[in-house]
PADREN-165064 format. One record per residue (C-alpha): residue number from 0; chain; x, y, z. Coordinates in steps of 0.25 Angstrom, whole numbers, plus 5000, padded with zeros to 4 digits. Layout:
// PADREN-165064
+-----+----+------+-------+------+
!   i ! ch ! east ! north !   up !
+-----+----+------+-------+------+
! NUM !  A !    X !     Y !    Z !
...
+-----+----+------+-------+------+
END
This chain:
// PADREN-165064
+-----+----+------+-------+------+
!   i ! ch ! east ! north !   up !
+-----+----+------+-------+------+
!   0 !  A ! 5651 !  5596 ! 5923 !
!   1 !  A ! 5647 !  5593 ! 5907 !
!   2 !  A ! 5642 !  5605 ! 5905 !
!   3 !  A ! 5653 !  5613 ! 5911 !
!   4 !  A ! 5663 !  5609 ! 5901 !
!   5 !  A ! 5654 !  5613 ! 5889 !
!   6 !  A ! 5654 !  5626 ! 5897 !
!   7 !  A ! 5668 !  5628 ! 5897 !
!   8 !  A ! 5669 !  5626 ! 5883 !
!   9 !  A ! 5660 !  5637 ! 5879 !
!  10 !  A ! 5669 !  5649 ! 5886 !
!  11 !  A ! 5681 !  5648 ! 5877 !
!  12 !  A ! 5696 !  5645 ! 5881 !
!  13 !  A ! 5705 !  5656 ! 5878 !
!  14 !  A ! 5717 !  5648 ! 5871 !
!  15 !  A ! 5728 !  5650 ! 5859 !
!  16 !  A ! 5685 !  5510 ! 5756 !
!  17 !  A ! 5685 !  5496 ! 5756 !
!  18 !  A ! 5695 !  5491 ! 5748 !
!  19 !  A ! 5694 !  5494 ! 5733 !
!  20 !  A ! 5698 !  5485 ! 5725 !
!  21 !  A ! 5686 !  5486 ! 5717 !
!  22 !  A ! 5687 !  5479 ! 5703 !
!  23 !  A ! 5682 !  5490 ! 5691 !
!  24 !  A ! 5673 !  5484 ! 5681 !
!  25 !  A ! 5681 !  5475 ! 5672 !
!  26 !  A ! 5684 !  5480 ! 5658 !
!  27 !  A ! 5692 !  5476 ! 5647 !
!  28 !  A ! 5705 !  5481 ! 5645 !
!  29 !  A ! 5702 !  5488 ! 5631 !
!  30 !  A ! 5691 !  5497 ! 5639 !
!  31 !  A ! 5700 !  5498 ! 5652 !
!  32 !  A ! 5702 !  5512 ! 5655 !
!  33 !  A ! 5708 !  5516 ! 5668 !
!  34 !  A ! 5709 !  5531 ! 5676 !
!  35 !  A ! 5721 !  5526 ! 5682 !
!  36 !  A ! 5726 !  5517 ! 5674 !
!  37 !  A ! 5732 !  5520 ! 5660 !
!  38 !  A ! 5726 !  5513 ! 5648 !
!  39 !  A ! 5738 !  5507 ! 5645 !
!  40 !  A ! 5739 !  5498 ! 5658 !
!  41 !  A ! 5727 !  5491 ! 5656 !
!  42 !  A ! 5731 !  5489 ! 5642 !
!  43 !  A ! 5742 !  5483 ! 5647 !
!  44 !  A ! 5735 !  5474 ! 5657 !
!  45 !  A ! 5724 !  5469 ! 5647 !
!  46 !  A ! 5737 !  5465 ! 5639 !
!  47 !  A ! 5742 !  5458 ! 5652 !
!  48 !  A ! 5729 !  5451 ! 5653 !
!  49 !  A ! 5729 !  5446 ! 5639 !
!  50 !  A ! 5744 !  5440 ! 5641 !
!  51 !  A ! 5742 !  5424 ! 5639 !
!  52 !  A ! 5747 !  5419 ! 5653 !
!  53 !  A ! 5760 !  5412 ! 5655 !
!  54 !  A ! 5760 !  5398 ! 5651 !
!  55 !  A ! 5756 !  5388 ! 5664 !
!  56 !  A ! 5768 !  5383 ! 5668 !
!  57 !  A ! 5770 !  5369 ! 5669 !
!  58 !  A ! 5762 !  5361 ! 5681 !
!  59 !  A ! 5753 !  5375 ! 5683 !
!  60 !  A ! 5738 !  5375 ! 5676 !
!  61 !  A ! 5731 !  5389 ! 5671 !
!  62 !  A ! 5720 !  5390 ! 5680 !
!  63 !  A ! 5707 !  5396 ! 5677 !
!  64 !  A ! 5700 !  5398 ! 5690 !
!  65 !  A ! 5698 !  5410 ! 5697 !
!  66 !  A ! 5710 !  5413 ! 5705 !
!  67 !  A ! 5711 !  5424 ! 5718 !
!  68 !  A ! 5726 !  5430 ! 5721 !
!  69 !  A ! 5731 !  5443 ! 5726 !
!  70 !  A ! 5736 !  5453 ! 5718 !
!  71 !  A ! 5751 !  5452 ! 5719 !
!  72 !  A ! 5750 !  5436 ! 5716 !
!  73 !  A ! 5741 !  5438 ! 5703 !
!  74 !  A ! 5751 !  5448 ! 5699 !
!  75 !  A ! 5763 !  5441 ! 5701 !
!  76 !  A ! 5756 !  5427 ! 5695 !
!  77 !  A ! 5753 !  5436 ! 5681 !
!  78 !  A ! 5739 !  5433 ! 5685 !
!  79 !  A ! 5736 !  5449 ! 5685 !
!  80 !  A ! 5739 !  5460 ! 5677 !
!  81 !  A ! 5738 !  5475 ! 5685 !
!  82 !  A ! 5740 !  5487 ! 5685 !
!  83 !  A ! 5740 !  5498 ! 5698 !
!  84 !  A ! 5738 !  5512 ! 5700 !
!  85 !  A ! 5737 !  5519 ! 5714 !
!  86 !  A ! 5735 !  5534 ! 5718 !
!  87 !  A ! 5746 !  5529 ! 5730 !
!  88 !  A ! 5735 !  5532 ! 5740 !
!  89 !  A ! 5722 !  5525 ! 5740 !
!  90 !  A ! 5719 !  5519 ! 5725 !
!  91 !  A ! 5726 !  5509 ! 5718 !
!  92 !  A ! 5719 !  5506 ! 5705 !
!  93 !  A ! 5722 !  5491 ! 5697 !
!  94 !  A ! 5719 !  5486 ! 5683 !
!  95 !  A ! 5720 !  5470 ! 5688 !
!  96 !  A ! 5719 !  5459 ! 5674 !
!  97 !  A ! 5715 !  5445 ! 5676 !
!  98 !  A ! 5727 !  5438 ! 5667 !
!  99 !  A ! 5722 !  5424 ! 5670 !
! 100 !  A ! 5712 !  5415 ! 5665 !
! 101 !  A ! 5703 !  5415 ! 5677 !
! 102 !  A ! 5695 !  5426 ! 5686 !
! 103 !  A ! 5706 !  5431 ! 5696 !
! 104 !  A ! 5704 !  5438 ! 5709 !
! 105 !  A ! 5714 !  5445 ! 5714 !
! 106 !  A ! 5716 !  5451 ! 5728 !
! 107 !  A ! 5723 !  5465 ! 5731 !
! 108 !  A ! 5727 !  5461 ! 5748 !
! 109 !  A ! 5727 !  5474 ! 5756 !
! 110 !  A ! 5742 !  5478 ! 5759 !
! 111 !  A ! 5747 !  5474 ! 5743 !
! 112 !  A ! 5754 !  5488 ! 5740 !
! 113 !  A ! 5756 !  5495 ! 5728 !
! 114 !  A ! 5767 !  5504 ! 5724 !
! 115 !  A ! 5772 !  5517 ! 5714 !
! 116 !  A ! 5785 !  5521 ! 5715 !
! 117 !  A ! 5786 !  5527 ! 5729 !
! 118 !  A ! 5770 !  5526 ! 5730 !
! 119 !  A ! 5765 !  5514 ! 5740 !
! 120 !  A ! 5752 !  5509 ! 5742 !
! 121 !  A ! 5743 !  5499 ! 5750 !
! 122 !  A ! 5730 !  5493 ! 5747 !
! 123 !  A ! 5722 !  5494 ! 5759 !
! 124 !  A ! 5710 !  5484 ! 5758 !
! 125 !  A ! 5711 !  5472 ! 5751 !
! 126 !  A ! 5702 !  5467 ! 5738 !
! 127 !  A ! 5702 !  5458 ! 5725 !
! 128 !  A ! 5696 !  5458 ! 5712 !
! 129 !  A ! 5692 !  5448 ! 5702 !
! 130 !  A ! 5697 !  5446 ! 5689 !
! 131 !  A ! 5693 !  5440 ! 5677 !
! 132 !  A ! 5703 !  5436 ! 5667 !
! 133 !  A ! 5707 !  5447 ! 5657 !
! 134 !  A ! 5698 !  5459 ! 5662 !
! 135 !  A ! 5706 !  5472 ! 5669 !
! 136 !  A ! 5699 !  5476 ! 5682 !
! 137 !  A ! 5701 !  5489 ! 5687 !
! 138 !  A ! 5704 !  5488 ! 5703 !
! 139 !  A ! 5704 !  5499 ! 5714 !
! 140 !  A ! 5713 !  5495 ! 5726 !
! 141 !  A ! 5712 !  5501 ! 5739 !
! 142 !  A ! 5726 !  5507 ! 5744 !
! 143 !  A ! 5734 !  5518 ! 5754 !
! 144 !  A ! 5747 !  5524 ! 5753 !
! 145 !  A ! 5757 !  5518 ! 5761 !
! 146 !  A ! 5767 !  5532 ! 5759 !
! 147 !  A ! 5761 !  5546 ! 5762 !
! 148 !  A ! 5770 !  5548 ! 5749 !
! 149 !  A ! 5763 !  5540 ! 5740 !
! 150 !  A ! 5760 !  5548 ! 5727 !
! 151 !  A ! 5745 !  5551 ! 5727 !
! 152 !  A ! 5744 !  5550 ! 5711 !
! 153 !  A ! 5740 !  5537 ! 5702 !
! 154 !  A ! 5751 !  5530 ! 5697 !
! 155 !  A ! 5753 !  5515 ! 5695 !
! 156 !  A ! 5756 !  5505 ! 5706 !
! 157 !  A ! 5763 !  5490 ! 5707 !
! 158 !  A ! 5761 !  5481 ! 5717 !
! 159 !  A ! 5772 !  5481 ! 5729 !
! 160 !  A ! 5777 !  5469 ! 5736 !
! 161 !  A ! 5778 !  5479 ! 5750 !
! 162 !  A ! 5769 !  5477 ! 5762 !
! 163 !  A ! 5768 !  5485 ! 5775 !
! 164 !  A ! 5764 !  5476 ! 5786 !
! 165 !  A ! 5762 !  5487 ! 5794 !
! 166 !  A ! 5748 !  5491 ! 5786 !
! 167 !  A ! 5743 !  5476 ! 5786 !
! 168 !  A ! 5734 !  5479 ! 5799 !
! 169 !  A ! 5729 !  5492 ! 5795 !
! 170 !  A ! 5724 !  5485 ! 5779 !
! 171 !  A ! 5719 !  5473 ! 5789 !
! 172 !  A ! 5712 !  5482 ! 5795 !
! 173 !  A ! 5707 !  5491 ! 5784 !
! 174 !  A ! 5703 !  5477 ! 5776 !
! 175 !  A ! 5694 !  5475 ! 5788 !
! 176 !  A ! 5686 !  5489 ! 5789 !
! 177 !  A ! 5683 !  5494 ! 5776 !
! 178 !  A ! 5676 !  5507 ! 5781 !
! 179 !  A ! 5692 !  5511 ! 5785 !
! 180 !  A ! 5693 !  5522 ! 5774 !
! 181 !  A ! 5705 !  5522 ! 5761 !
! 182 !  A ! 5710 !  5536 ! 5767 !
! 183 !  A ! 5709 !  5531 ! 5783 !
! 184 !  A ! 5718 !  5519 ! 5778 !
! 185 !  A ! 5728 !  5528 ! 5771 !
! 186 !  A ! 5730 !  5536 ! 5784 !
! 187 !  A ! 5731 !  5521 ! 5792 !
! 188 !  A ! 5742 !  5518 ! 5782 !
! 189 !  A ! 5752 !  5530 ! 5782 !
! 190 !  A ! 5750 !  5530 ! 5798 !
! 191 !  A ! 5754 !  5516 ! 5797 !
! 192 !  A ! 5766 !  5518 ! 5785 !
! 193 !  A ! 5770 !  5532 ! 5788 !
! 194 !  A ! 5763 !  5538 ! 5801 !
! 195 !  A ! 5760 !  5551 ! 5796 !
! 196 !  A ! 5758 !  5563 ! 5805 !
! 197 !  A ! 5741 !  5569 ! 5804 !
! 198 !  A ! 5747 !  5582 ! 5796 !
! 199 !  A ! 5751 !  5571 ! 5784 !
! 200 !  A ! 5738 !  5567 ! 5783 !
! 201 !  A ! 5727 !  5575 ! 5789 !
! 202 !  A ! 5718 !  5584 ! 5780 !
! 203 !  A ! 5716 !  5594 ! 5790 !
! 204 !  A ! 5729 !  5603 ! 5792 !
! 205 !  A ! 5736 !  5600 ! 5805 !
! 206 !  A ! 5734 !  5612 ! 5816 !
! 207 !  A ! 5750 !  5613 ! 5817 !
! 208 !  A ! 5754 !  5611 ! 5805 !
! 209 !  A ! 5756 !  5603 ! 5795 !
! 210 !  A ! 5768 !  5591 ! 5800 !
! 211 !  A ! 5778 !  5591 ! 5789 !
! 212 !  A ! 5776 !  5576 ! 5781 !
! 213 !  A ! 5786 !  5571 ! 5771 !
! 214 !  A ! 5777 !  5569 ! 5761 !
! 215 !  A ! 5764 !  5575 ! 5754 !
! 216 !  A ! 5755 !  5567 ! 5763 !
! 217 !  A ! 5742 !  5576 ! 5755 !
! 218 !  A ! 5736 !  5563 ! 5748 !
! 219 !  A ! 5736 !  5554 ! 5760 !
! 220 !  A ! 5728 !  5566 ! 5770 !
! 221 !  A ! 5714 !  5561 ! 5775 !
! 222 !  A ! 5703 !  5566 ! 5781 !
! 223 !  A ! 5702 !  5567 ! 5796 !
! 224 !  A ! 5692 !  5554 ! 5798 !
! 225 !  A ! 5703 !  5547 ! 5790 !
! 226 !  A ! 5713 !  5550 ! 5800 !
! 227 !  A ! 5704 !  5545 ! 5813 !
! 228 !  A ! 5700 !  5533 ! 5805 !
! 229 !  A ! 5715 !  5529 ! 5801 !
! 230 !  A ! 5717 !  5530 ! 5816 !
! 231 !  A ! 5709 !  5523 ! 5820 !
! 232 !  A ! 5712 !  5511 ! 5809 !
! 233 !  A ! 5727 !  5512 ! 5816 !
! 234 !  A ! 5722 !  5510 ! 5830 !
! 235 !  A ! 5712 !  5498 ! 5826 !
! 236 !  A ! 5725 !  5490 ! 5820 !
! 237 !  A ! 5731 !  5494 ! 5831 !
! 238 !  A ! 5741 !  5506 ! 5828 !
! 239 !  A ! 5743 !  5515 ! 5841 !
! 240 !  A ! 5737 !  5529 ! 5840 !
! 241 !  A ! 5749 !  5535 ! 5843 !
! 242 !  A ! 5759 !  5530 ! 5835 !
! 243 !  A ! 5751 !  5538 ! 5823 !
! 244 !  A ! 5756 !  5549 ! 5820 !
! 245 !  A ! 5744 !  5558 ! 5813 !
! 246 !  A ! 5736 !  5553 ! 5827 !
! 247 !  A ! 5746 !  5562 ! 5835 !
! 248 !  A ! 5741 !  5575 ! 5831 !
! 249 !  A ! 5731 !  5582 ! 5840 !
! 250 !  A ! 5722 !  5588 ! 5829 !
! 251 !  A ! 5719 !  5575 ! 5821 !
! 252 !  A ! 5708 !  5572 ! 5833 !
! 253 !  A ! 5703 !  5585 ! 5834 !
! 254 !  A ! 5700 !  5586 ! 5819 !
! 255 !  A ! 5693 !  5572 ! 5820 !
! 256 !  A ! 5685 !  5576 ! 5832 !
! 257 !  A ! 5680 !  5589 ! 5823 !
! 258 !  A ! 5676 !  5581 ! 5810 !
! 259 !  A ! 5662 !  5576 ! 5812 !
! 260 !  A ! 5663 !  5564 ! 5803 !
! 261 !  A ! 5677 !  5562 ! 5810 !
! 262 !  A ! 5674 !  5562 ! 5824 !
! 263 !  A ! 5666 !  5548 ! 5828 !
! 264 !  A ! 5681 !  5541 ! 5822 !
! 265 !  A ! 5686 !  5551 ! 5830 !
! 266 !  A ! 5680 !  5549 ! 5844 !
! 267 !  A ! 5683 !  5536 ! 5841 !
! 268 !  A ! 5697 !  5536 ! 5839 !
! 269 !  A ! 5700 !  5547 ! 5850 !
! 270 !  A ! 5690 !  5540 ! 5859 !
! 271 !  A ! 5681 !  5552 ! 5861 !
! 272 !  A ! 5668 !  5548 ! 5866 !
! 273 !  A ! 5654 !  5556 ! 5863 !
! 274 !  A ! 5655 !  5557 ! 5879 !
! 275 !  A ! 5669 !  5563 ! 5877 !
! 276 !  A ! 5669 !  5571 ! 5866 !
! 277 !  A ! 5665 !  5586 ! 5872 !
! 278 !  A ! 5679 !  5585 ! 5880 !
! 279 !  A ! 5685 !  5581 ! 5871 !
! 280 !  A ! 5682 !  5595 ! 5863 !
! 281 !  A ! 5682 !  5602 ! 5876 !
! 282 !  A ! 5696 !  5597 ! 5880 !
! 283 !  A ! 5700 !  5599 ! 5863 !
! 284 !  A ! 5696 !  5613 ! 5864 !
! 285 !  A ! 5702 !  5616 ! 5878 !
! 286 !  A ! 5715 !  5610 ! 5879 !
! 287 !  A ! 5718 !  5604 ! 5864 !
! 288 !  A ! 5730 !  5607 ! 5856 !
! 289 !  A ! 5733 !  5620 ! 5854 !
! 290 !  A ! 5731 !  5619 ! 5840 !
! 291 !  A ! 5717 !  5612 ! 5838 !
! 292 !  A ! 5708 !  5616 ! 5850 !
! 293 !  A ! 5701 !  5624 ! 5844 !
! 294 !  A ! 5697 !  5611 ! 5834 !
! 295 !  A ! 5688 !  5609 ! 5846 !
! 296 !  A ! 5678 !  5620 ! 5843 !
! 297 !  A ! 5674 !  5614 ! 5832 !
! 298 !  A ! 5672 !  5601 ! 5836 !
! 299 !  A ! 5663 !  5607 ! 5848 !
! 300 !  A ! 5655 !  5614 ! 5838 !
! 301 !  A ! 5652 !  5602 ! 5828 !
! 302 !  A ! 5649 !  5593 ! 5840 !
! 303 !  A ! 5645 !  5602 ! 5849 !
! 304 !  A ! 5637 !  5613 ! 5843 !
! 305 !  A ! 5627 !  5617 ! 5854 !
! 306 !  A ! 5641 !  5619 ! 5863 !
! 307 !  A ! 5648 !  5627 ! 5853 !
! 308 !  A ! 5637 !  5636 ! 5848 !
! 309 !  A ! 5638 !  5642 ! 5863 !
! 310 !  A ! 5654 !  5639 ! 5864 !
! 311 !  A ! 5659 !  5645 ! 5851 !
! 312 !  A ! 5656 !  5659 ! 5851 !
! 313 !  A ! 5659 !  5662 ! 5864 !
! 314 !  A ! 5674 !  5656 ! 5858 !
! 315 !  A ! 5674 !  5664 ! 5846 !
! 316 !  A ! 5670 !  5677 ! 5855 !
! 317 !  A ! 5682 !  5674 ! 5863 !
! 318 !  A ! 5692 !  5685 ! 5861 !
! 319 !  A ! 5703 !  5678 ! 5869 !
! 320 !  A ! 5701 !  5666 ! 5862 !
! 321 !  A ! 5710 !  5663 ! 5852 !
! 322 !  A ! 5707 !  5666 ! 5838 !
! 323 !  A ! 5707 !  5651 ! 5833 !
! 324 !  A ! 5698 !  5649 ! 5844 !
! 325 !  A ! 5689 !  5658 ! 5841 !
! 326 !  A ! 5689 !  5656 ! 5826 !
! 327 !  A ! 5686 !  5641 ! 5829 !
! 328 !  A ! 5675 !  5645 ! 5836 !
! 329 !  A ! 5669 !  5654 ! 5826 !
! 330 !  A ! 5670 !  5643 ! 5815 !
! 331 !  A ! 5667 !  5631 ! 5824 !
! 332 !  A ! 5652 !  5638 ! 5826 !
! 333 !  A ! 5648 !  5636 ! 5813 !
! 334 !  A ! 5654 !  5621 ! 5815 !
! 335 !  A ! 5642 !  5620 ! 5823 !
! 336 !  A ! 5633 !  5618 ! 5812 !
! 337 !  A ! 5622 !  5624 ! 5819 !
! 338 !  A ! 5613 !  5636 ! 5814 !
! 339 !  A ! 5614 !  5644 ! 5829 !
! 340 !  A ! 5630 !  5645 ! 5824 !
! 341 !  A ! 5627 !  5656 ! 5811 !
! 342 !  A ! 5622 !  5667 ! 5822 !
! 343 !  A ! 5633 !  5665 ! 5831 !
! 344 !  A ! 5643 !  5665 ! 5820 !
! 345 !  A ! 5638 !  5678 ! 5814 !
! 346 !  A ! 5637 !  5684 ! 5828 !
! 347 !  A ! 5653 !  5681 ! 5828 !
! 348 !  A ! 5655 !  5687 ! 5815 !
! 349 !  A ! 5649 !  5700 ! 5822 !
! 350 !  A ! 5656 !  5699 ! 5834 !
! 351 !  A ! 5670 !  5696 ! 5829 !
! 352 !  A ! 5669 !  5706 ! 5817 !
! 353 !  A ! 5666 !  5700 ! 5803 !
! 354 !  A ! 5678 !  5707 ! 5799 !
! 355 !  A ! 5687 !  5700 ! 5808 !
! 356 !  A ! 5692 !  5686 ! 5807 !
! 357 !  A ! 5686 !  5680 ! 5818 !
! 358 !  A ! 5672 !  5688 ! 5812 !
! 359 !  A ! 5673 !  5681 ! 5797 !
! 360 !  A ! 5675 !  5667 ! 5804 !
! 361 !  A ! 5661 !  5668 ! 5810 !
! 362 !  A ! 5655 !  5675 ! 5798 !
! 363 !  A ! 5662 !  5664 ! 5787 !
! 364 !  A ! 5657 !  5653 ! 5798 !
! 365 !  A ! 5643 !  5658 ! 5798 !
! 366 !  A ! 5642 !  5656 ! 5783 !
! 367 !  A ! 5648 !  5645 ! 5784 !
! 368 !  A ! 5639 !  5639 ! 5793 !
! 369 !  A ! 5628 !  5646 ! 5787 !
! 370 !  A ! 5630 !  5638 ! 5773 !
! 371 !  A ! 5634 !  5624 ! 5781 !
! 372 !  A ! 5619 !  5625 ! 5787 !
! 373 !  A ! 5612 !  5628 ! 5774 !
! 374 !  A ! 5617 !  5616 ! 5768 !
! 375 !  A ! 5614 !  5607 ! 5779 !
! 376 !  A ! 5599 !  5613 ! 5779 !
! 377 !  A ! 5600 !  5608 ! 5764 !
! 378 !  A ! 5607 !  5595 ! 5768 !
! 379 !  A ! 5603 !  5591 ! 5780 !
! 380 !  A ! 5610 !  5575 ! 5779 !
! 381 !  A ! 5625 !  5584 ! 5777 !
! 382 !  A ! 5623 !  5590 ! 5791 !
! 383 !  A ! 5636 !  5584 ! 5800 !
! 384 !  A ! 5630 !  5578 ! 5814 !
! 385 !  A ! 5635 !  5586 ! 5826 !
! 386 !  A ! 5635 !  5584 ! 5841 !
! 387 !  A ! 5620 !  5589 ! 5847 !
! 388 !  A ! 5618 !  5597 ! 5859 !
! 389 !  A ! 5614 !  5586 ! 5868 !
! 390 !  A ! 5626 !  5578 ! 5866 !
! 391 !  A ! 5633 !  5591 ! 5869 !
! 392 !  A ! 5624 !  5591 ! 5883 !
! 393 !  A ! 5630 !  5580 ! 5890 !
! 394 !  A ! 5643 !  5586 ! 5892 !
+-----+----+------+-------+------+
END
């Protein structure tokens, strides 16, 4: 019955980073340049530094041992002098100085917020970093965006009183599992603070068009891995798939499926097994949405090659096909990666008319295909790894 439903597939269907909060070296102040920060602020924190502190109060001695705080305490104690910029997205760089007597280390907790005017960010991992007295460290501190209309430019930043509890699983969490990426975090955190639809963050254009967004969403879009990866964060912490919006759209699994680097996340999240995954493409390109089936040719041809080598042609041949099936078909051979594809393609070209549109795909696919082998026979480690024949068989 297996190899039946590869049969019926080759007849076409006629159808319409850790946390950075790593210390640069130490410099003094007078050989302090910063990219981000202007040389007046470290000017003015080595003057900061310098100060002589407040006399001790009456009962209170001046300690000089090595002393550990967070941030906002060694701010607020006069202990620390700072300075912040951010790009409101995923950097927030600080010049930190030492104002007392003794080494100080000084812990930034994830969930501490910064803010810029209108701009809002979180740090996502917590760190810390020691201090001796009297020396400006440069710091980098890992953050996220906690508005989708955060200004993605540098500018400076103050530390904010505000929380949002509703993050605190999602940084426990990312404290916990370092290989979570900065960009998969960013996605966790606007589906947590905003719940923004896939056409507000996807890099691959939406197959019905582009939702209308309130606001320019362009520096928070994210590759597709990001995307299942950030899903799959939600779920572990215990979000319900379907109370995020970007999981509602249909093509967002489709494009997963497709990407080679993508697809193991995938499987994983959609809970495709290597024993169901050729229905799954069987049933994608049979009776899937309108508007991505034909997505599915060219995830039979990157994972299926033997199957498509025989299937696609007879598609692309098809005259009552469907034009965006059959110029799927066309492009989706040279998918294939495979050598056997160049004759058939330029047999198309042929067939179909050079001249015509359907003709030129096959032709610009053949050279394409074409210069793609020629670099991996230079580069053999590049080549992407695809499904052989004899899983293909078992079907």
């Amino acid at each position: 019955m297996r190899s039946i439903a590869i049969c019926a597939l080759l007849t076409p269907v006629i159808a319409g980073g850790g946390l950075a909060l790593w210390p640069q070296a130490a410099t003094p102040a007078s050989t302090m340049p910063s990219p981000s920060i202007s040389q007046a602020a470290v000017v003015a924190l080595t003057a900061a530094a310098t100060m002589q502190p407040e006399p001790a109060k009456p009962g209170k001695a001046t300690t000089t041992q090595p002393q550990n705080m967070d941030l906002h305490t060694a701010l607020e104690r006069g202990q620390l002098a700072a300075e912040f910029r951010g790009n409101g997205r995923d950097a927030l760089r600080a010049i930190l100085v030492n104002r007392t007597a003794a080494s100080l280390t000084v812990r930034v907790p994830s969930g501490q917020m910064f803010e810029s005017g209108s701009n809002l960010v979180v740090v996502l991992r917590s760190g810390e970093v020691e201090l001796m007295p009297g020396k400006p460290v440069e710091v980098t501190i890992q953050t996220a965006a906690t508005r989708s209309a955060n200004k993605f430019a540098d500018r400076a930043y103050t530390l904010s009183y505000g929380t949002l509890p509703r993050l605190d699983a999602l940084l426990s969490y990312a404290q916990e599992h370092a290989e979570v990426t900065t960009p998969a975090l960013q996605t966790a955190v606007l589906a947590l603070t905003e719940n923004l639809p896939l056409s507000a963050i996807s890099k691959f254009n939406a197959a019905g068009g582009d939702l209308p967004t309130r606001f320019d969403t362009n520096a928070f879009r994210v590759e597709t891995s990001d995307i299942i990866h950030a899903l799959l964060t939600l779920r572990a912490i215990g979000v319900r798939d379907g109370d995020v919006a970007m999981n509602i759209d249909p093509q967002l699994k489709i494009e997963s499926m497709i990407e080679p680097l993508t697809r193991p996340a995938a499987m994983r999240y959609y809970g495709i097994t290597p024993t169901t995954e050729w229905d799954y493409w069987k049933s994608e390109l049979l009776s899937g949405d309108q508007s991505t089936r034909h997505y599915a040719l060219y995830g039979i041809a990157r994972f299926y090659p033997d199957i498509a080598l025989e299937m696609l042609p007879k598609w692309a041949r098809e005259t009552k096909m469907a034009t965006v099936f059959r110029m799927s078909a066309i492009q989706a051979l040279a998918d294939t990666q495979r050598p056997e594809a160049l004759p058939l393609l330029e047999k198309l070209a042929d067939e179909l008319g050079r001249e015509t549109e359907l003709g030129r795909t096959a032709s610009t696919s053949a050279k394409s295909l074409n210069g793609n082998l020629a670099k991996l026979s230079v580069n053999r480690t590049a080549t992407v790894s695809f499904r052989s024949s004899g899983t293909a068989s078992q079907f």
